[in-house]
C-alpha positions in Angstrom: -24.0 103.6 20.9 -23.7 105.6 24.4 -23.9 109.0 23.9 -20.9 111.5 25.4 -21.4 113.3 27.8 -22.2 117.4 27.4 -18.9 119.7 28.9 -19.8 122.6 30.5 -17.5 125.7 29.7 -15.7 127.1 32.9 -17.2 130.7 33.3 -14.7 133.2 33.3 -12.8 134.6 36.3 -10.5 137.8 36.0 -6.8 137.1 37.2 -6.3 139.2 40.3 -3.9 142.4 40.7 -0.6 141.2 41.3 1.4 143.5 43.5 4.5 144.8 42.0 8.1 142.9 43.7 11.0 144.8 43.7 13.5 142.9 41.8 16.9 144.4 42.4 19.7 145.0 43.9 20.5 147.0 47.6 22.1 149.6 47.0 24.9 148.6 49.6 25.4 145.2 47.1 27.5 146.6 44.5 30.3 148.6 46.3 30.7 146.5 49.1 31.0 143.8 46.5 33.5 145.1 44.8 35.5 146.6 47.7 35.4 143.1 49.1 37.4 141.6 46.0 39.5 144.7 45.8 40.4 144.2 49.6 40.8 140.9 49.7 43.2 141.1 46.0 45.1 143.8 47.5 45.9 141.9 51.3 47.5 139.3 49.4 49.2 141.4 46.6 50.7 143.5 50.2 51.4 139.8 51.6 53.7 138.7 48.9 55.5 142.2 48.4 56.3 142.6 52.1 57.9 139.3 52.1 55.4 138.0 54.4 55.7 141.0 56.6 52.8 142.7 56.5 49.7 143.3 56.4 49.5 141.7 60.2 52.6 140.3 60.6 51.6 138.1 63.9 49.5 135.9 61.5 51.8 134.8 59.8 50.5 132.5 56.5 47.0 132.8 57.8 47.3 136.7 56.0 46.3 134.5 52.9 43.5 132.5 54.3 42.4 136.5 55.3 42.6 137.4 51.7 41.1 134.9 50.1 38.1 135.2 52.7 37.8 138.6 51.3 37.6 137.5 47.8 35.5 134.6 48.8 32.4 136.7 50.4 32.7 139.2 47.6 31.6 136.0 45.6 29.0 135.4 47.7 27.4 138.8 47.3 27.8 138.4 43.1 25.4 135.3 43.9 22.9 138.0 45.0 23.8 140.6 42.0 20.6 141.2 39.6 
């Protein structure tokens, strides 16, 4: 019968120092955030009271695409909330 072969242990290395990673947010994150979805809520809400009159009256239905634009990049920045 063939006899097994001997394993030699691994000798023992210590893991190395890990530098500490800021996980977090900017500080800029939160309120811009939330100013972009309050913005954005109160363009259109302004839109649909002023009978499509204001906020900018020259752009006519393109104030909603404005509005939603704000809403839409303050759910880009939640993406990057931690």
């Amino acid at each position: 019968m063939p006899k097994s072969r001997v394993r030699r242990r691994m000798v023992f290395t210590p893991p190395q120092e890990r530098t500490t990673v800021r996980v977090g947010n900017p500080r800029w994150l939160v309120p811009v955030m939330l100013a972009a979805f309050a913005i954005g809520l109160l363009w259109i809400v302004v839109y649909y009271v002023s009978e499509t009159e204001y906020p900018i009256d020259s752009l006519g239905a393109w104030n909603m695409a404005v509005g939603f634009g704000l809403i839409l990049v303050g759910f880009f920045l939640s993406m990057r909330w931690r």
